[in-house]
N, CA, C and O of each residue as an XYZ file, in Angstrom:
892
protein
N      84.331     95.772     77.270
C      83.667     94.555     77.742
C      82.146     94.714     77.614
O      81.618     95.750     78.017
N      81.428     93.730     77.072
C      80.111     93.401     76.715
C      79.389     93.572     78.017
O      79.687     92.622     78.742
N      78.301     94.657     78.794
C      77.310     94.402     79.833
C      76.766     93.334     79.451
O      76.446     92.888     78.349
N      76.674     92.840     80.875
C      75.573     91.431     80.922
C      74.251     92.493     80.857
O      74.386     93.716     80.849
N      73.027     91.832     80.814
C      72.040     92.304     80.945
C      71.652     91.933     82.507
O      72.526     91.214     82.992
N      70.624     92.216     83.384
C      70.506     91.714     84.755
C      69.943     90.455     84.812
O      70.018     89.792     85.847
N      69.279     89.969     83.630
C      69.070     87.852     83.918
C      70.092     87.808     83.844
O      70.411     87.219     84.876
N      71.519     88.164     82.980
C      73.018     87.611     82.641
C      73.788     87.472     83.812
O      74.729     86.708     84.029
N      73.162     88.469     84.670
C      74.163     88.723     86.025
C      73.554     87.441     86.794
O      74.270     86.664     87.427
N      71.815     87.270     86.640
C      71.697     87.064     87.935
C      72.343     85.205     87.697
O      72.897     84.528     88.562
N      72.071     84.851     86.468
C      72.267     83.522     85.813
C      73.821     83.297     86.419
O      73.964     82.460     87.310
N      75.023     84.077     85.910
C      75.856     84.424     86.354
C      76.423     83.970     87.920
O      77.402     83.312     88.270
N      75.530     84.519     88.537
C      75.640     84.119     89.989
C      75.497     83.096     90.228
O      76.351     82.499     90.884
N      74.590     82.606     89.880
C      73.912     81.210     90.268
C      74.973     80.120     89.497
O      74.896     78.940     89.840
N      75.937     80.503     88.486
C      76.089     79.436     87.749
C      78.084     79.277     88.367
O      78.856     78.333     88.537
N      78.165     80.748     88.507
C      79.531     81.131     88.674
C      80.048     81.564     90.215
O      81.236     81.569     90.537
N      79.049     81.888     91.020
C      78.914     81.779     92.309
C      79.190     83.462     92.564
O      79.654     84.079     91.605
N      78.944     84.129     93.692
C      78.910     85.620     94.030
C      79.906     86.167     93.823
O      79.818     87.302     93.356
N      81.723     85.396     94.170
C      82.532     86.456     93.749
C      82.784     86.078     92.013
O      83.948     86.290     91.670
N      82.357     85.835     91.492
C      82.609     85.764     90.019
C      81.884     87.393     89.448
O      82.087     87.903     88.346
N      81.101     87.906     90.462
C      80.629     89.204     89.671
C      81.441     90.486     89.908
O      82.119     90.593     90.930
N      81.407     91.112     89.315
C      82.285     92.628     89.197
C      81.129     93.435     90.393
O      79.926     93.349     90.638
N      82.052     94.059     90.807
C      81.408     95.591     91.778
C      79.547     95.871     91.083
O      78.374     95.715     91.423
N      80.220     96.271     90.161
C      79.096     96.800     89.333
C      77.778     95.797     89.470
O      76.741     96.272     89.933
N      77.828     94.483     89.084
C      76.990     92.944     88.575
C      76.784     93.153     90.261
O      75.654     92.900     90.680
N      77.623     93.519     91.070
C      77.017     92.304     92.706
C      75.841     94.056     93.398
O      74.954     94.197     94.240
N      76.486     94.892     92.528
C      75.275     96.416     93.326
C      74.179     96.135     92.511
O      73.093     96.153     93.092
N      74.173     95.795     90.915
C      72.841     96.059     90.597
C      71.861     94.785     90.913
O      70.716     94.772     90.463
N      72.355     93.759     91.681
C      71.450     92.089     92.454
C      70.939     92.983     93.789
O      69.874     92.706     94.340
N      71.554     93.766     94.120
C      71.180     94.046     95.569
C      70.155     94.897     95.180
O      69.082     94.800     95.775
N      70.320     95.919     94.070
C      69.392     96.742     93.702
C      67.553     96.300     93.114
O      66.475     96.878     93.248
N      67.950     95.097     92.499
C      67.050     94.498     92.177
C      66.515     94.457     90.307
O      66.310     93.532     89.522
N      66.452     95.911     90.198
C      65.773     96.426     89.253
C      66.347     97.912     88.441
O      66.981     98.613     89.230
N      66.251     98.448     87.165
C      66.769     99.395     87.230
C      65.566    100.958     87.530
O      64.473    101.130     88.070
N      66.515    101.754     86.858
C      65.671    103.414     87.269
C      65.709    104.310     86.137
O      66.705    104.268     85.414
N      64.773    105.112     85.876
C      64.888    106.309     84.552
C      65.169    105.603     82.998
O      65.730    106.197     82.078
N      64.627    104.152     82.931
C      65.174    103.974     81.721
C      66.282    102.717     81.703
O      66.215    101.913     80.772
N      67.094    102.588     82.527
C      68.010    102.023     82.861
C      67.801    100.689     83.392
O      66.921    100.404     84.205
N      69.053     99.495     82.659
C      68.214     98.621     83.545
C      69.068     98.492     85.159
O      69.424     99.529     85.719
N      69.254     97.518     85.611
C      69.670     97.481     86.870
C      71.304     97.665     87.014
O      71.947     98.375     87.786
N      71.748     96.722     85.940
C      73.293     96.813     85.821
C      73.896     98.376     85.164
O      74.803     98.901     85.810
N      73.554     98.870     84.299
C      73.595    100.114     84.187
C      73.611    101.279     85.135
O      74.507    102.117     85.241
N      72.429    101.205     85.844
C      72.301    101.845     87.016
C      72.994    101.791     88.322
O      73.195    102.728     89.095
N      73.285    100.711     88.432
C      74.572     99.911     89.208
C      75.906    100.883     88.941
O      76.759    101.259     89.746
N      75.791    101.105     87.745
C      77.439    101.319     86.929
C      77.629    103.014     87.398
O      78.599    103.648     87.814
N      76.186    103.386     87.105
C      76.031    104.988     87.266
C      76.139    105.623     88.487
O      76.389    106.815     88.662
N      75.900    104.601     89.498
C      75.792    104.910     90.764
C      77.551    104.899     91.645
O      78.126    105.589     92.487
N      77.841    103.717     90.847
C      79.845    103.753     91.328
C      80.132    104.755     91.167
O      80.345    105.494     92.128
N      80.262    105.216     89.781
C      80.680    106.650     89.249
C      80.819    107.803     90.047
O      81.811    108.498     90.270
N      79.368    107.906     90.536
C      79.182    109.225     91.212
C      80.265    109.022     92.659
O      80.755    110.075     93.066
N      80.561    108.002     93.265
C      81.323    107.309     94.466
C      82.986    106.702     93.976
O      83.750    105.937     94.565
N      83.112    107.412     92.671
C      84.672    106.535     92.201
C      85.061    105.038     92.311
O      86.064    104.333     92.419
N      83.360    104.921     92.201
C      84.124    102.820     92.224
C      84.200    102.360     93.585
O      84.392    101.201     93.954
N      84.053    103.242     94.197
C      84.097    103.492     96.423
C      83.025    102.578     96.855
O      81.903    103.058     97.015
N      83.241    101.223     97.081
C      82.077    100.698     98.196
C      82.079    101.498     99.627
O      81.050    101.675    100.279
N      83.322    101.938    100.011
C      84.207    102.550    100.945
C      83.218    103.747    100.901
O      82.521    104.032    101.875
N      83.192    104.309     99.948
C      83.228    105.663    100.184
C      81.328    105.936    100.211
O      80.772    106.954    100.621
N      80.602    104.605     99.606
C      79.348    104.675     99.936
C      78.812    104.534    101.177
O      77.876    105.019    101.813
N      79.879    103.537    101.378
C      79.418    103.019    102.873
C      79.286    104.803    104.133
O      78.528    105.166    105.033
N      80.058    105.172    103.690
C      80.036    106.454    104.607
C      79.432    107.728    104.182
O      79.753    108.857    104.551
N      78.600    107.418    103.435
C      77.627    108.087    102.762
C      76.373    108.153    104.166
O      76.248    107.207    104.944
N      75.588    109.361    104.261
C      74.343    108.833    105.261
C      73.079    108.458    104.161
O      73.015    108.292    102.943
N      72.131    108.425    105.285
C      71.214    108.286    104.378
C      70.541    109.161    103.467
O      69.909    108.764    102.488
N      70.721    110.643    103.880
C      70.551    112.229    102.907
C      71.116    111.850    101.611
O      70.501    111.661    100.561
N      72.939    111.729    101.933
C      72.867    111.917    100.454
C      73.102    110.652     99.532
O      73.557    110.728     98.391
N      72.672    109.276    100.280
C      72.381    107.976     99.385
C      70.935    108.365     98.818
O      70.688    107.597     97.887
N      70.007    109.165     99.003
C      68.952    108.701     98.931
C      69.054    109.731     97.704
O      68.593    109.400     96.612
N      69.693    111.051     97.898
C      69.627    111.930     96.759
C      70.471    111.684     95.550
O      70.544    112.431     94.575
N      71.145    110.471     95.737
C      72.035    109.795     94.619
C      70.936    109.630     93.300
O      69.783    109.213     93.417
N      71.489    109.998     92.214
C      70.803    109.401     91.098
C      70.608    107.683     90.888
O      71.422    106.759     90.883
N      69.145    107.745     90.723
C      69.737    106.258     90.867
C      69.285    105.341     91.936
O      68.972    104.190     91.630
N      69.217    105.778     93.257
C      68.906    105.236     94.608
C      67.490    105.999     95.072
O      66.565    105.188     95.114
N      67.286    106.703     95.257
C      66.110    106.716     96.049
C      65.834    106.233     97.474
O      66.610    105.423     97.981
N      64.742    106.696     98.168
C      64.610    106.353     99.494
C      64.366    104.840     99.856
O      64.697    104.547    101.005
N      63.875    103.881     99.125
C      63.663    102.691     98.980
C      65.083    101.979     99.160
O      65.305    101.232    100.113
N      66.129    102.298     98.061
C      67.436    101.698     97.925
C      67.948    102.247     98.859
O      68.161    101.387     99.714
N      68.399    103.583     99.316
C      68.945    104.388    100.424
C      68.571    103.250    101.498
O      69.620    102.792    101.952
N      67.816    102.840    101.874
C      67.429    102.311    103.250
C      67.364    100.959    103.051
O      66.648    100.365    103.857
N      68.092    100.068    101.916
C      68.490     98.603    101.443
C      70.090     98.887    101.633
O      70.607     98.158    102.479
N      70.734     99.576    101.160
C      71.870    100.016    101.012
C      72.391     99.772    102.434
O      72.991     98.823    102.939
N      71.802    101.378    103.081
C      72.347    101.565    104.530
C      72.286     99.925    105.207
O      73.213     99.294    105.715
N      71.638     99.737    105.116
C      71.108     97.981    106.134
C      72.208     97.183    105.367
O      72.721     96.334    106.096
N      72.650     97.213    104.258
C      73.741     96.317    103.843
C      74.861     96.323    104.366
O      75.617     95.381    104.605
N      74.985     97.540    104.570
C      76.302     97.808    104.747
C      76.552     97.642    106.319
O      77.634     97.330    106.816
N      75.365     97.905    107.021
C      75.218     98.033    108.654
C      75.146     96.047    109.086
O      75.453     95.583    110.184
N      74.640     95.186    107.812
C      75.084     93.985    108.153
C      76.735     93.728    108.031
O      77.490     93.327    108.916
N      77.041     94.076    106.695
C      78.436     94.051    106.684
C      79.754     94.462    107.699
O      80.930     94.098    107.670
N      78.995     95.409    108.629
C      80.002     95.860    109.937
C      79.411     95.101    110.741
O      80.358     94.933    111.509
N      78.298     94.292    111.333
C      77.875     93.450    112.370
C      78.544     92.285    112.259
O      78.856     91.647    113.265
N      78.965     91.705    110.508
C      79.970     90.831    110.511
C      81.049     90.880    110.887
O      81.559     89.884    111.399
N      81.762     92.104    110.745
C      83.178     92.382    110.956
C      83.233     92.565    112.355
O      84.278     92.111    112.820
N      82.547     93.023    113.112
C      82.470     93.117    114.277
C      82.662     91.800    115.458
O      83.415     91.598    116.410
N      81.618     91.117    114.852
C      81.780     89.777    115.123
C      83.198     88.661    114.875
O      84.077     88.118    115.544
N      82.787     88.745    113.637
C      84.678     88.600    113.150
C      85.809     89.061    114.212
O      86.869     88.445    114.319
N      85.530     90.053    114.887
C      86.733     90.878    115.456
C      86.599     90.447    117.145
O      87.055     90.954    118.169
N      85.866     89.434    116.912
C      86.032     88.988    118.753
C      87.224     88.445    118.988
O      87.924     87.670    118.336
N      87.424     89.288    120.650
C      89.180     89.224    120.635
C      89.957     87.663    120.878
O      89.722     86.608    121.468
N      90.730     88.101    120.255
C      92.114     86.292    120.394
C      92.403     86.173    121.908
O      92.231     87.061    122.743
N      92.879     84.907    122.121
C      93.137     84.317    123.043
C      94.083     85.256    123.908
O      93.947     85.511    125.105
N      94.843     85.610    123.244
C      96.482     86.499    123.101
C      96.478     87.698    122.411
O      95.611     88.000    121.591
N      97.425     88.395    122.719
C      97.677     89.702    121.708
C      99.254     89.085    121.652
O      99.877     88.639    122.616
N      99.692     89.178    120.345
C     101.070     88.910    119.787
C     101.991     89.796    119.577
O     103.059     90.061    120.130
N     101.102     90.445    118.209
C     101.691     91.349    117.560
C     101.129     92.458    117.718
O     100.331     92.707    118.621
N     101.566     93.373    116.684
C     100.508     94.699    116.035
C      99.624     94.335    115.463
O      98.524     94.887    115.504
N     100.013     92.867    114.492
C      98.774     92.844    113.417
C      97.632     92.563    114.082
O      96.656     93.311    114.032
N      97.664     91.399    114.796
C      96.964     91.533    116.017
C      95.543     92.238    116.545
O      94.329     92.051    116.633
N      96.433     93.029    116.780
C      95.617     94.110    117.373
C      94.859     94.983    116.541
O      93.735     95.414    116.799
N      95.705     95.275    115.287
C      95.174     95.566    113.982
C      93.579     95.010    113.040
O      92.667     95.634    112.497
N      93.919     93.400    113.248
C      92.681     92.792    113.351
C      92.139     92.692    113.721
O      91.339     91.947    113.156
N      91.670     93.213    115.174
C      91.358     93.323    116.284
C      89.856     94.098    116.296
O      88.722     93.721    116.593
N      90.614     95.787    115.665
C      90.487     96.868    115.849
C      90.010     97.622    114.419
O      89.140     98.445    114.132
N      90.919     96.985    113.774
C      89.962     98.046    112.025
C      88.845     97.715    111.898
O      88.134     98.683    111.630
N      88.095     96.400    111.987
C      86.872     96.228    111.503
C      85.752     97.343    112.598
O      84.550     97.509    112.389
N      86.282     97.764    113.352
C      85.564     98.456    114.687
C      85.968     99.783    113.855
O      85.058    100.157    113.114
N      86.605    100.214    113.836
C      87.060    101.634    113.954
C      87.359    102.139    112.713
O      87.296    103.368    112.686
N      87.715    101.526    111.497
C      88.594    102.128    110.179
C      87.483    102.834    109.390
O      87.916    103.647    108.573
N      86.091    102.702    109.452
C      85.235    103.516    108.969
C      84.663    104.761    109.259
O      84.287    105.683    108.535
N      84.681    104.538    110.853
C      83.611    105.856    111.738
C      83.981    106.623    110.668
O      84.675    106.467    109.663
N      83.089    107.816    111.341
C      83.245    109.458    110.486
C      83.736    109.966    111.611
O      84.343    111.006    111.357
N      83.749    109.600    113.156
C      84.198    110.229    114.278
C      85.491    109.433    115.260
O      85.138    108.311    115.625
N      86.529    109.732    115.606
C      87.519    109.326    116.438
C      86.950    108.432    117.533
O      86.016    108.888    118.193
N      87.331    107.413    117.757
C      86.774    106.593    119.152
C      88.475    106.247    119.705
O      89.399    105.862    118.989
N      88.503    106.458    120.835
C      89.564    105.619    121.489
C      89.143    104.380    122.451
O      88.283    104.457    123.329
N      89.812    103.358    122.168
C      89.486    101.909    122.903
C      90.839    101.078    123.917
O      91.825    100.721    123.272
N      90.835    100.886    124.997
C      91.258    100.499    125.832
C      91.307     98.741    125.311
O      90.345     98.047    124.982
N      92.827     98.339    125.383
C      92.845     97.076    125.412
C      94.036     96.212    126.654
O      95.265     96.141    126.677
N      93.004     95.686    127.530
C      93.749     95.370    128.904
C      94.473     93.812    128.752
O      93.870     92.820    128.343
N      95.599     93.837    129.090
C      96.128     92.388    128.872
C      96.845     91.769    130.568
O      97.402     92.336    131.508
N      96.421     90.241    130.242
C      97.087     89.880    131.933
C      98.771     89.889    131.597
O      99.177     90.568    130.654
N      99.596     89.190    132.327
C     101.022     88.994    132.288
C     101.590     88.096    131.024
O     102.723     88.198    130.552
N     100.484     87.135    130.551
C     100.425     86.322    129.679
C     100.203     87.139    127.977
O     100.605     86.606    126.943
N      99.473     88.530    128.026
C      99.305     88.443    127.289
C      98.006     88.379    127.116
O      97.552     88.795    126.050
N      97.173     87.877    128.064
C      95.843     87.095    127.513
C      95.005     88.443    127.461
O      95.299     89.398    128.180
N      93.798     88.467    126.445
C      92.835     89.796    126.602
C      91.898     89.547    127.881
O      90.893     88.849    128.017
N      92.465     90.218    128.598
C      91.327     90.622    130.146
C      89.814     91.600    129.340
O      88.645     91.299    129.583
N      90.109     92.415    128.672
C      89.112     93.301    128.327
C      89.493     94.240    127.206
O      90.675     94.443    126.930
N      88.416     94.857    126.508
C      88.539     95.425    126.043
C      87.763     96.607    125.895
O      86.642     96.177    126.167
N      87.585     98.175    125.566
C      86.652     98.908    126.350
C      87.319    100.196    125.613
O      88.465    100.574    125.370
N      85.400    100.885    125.284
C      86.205    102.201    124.840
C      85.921    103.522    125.543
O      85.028    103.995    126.246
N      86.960    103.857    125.089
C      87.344    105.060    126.627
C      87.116    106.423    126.441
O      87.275    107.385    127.193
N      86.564    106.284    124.879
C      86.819    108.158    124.406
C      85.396    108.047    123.194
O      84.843    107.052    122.726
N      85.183    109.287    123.009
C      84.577    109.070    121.559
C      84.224    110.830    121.617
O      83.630    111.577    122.394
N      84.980    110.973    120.293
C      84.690    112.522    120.041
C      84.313    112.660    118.303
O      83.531    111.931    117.693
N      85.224    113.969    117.657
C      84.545    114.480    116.752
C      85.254    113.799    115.718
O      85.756    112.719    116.028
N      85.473    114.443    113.914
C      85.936    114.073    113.127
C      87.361    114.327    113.563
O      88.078    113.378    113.244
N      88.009    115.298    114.189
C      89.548    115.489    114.463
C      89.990    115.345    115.810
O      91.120    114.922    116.054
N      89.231    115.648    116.652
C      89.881    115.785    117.655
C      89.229    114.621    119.068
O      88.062    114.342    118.792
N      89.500    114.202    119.887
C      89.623    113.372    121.002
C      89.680    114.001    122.523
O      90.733    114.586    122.778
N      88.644    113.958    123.615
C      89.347    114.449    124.827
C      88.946    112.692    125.608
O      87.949    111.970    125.579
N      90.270    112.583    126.223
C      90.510    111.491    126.866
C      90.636    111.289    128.287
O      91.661    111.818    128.717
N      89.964    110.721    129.142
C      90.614    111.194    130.769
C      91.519    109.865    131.027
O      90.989    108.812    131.381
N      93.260    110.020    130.776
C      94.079    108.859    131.134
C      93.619    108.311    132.435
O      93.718    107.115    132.711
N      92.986    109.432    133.433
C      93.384    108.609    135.178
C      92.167    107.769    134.914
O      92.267    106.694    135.506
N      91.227    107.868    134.337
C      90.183    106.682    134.298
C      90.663    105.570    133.625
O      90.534    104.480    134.182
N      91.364    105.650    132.177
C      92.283    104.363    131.608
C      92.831    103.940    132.479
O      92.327    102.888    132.873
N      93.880    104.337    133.142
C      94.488    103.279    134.445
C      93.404    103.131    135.309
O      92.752    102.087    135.311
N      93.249    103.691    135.747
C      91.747    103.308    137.183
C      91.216    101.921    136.258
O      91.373    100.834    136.813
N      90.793    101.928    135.312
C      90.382    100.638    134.995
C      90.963     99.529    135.175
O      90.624     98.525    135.800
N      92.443     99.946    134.199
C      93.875     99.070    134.446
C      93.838     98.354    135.609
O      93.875     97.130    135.484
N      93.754     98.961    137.066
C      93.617     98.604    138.299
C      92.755     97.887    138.661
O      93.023     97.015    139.488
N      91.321     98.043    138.104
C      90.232     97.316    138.497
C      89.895     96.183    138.112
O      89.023     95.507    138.658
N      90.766     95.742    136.802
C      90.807     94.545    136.046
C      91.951     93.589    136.521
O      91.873     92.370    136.678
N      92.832     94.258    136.681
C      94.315     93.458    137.599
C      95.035     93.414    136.220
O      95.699     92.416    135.942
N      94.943     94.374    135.409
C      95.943     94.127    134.252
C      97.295     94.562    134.212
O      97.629     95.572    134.832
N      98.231     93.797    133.441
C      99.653     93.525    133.611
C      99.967     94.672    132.920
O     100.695     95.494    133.478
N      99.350     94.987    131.256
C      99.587     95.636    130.347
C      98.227     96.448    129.754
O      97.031     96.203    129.912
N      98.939     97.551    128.982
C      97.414     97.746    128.229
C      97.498     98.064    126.590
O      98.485     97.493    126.125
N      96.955     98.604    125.855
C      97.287     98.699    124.547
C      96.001     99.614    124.424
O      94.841     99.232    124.579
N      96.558    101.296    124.020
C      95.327    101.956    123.538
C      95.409    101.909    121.704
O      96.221    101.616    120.827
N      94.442    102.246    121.795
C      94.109    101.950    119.956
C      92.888    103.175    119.833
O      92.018    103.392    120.677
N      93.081    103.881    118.577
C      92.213    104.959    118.169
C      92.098    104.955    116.357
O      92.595    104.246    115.481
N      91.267    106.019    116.360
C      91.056    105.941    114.682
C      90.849    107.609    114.067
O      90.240    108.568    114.539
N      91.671    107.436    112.780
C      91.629    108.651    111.958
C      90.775    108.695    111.223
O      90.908    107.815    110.373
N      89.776    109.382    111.065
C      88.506    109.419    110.113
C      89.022    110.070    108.535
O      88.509    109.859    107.437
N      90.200    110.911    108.875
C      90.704    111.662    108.269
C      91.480    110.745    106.930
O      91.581    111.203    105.792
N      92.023    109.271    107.387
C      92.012    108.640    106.679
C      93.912    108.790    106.692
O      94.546    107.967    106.031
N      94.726    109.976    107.552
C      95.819    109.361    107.636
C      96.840    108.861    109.264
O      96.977    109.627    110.217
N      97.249    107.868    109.216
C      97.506    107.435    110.584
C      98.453    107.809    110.927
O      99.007    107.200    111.842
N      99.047    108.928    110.378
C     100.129    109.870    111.574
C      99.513    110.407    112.812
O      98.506    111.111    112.732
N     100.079    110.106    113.993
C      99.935    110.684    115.268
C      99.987    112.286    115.121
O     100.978    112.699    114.518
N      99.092    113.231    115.571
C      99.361    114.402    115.855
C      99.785    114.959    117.247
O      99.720    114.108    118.134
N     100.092    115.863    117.537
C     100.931    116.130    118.773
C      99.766    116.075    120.095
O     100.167    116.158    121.256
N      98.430    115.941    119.798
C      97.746    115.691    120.879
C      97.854    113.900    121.252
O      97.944    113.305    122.326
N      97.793    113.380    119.710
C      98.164    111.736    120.309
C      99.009    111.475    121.268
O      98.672    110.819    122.253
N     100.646    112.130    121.040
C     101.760    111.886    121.642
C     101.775    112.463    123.084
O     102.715    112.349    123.871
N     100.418    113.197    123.352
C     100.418    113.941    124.714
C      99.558    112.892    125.508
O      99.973    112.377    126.546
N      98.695    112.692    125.117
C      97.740    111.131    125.881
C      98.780    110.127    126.110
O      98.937    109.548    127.185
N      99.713    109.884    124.719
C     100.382    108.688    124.949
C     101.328    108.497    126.221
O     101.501    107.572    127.015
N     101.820    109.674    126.080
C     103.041    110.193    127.340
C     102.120    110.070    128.648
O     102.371    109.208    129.490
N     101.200    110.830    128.770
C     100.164    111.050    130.342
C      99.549    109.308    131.076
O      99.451    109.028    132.270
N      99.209    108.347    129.792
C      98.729    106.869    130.048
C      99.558    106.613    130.720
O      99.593    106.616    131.950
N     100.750    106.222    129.569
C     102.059    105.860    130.069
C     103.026    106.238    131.386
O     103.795    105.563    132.070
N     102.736    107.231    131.403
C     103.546    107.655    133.276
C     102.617    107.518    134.108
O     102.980    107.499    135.284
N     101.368    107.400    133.872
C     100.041    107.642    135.298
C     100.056    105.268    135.254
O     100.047    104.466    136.188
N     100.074    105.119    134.185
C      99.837    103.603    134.310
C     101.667    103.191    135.263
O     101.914    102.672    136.352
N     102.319    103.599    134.451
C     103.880    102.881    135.556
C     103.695    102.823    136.742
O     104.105    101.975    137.536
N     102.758    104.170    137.007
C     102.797    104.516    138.992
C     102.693    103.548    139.469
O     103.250    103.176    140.502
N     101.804    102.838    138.660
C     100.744    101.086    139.247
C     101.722     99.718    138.584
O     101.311     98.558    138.586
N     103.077    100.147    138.035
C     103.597     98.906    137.390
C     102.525     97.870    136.267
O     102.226     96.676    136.232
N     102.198     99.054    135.465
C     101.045     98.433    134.752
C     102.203     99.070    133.112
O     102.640    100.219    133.181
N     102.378     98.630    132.458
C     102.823     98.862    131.168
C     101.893     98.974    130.210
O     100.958     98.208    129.975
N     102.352    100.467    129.395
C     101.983    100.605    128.393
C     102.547    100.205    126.933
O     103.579    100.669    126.448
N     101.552     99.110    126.215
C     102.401     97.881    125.479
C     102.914     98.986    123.618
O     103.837     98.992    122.803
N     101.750     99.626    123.816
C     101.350    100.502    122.613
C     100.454    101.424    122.192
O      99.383    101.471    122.797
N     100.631    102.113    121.360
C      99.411    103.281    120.915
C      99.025    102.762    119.167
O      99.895    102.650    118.303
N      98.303    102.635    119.058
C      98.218    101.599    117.550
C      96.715    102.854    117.018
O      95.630    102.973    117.587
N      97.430    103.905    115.273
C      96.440    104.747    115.441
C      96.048    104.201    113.765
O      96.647    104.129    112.692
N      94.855    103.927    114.224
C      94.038    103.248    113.022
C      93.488    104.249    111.899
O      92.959    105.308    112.236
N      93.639    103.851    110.441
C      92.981    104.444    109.575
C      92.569    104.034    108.328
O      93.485    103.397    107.809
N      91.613    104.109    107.620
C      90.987    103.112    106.405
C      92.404    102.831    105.295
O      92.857    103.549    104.403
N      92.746    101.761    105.695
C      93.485    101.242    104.720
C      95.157    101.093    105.596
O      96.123    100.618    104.999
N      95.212    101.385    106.467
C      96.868    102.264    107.097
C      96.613    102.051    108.565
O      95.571    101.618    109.056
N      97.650    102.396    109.165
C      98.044    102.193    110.544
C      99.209    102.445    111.221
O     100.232    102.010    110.692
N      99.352    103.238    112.612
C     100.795    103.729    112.747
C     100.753    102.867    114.154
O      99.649    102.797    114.694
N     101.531    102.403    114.599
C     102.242    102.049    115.971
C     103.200    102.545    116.314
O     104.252    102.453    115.681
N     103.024    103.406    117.759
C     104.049    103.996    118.485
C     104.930    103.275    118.926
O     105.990    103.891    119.036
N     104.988    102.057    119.287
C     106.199    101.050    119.421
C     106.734    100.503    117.884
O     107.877    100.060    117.991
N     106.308    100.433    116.755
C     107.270    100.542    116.147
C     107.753    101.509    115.339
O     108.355    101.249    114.297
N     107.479    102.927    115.843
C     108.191    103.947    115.661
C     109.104    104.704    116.620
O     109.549    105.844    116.482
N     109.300    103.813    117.656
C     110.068    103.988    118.315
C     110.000    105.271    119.888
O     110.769    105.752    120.720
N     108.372    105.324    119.459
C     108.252    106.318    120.486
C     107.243    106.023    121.890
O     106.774    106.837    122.686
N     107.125    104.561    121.842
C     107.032    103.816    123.586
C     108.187    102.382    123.250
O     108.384    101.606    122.315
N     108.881    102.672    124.949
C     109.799    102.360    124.882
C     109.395    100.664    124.899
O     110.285     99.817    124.829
């Protein structure tokens, strides 16, 4: 396929509208200009490469090694980062909670735009009345790339303080796969019997990860 040149792209846009451009055409508009010779779309192209085509995988790039990217520099490094830090203020926003919790997906939508990127585990508390309805939502943990320390008696203590019927914890794998490890299934068990004391139900454990997602209720391991 023939490169546009960067008037081709930008003409392009204007004529064909933003998603009409390839990965490549919509990084080198943001970029502006090219580098070393290169013009913008080129440089655009060179810069995927080094990231496998990964908006994903730039996005979790810091600013060290965006800036030491061929290609980017401290100028783009710090256009970049801000792009991408708008792009999660959207999703974030986007992710203000529903009326109801239904399903998994739900909660899923809820919760990835928050969590499916970190580089670090967060666990988040989601309190529901008898209806269903979201009383709150609240996060309860935040540790390293693997591991989580959680204090359940404060998750219920909250449970209590909100008057919630149900709750739904939700966490995230940085690691990128959403199998529960045997420390998940030990929180899950400790919520779950310290919340019954109070006739407060535990609805689910929903463990988030870029692209994937496991639920302990539909694997059969909350009842």
């Amino acid at each position: 396929m023939e490169r546009l040149t960067d008037r081709q792209v930008r003409e392009k846009l204007v004529s064909r509208g933003v998603k009409a451009l390839t990965d490549a055409e919509l990084l080198s508009v943001i970029l502006g200009e090219g580098s070393a010779g290169y013009s913008a779309a080129e440089t655009a192209e060179r810069i995927l490469d080094v990231y496998e085509g990964s908006f994903a995988a730039m996005a979790k790039a810091d600013m060290t090694r965006l800036r030491m990217t061929e290609g980017i520099g401290v100028k783009r490094a710090a256009v970049l980062t801000a792009v991408f830090e708008l792009a999660d203020r959207l999703h974030r926003q986007e992710a203000a909670a529903p009326a109801s919790i239904r399903t998994k997906d739900d909660v899923t939508a809820l919760f990835a735009p928050l969590l499916a990127r970190l580089p670090h585990e967060e666990m988040w508390a989601l309190y529901l009345s008898s209806a269903n309805g979201v009383i709150e939502k609240t996060r309860v943990s935040q540790g390293g790339v693997t591991a989580l320390v959680v204090d359940y008696k404060l998750v219920v203590k909250r449970a209590v303080e909100v008057l919630a019927s149900s709750l739904i914890i939700v966490h995230n794998h940085p690691s990128g796969v959403a199998a529960p490890s045997p420390e998940d299934i030990a929180i899950t068990q400790r919520i779950a019997q310290a919340a019954a004391l109070f006739d407060i139900r535990l609805v689910d454990h929903i463990i988030i990860a870029d692209g994937a997602s496991y639920s302990f209720r539909q694997y059969g391991m909350i009842e």
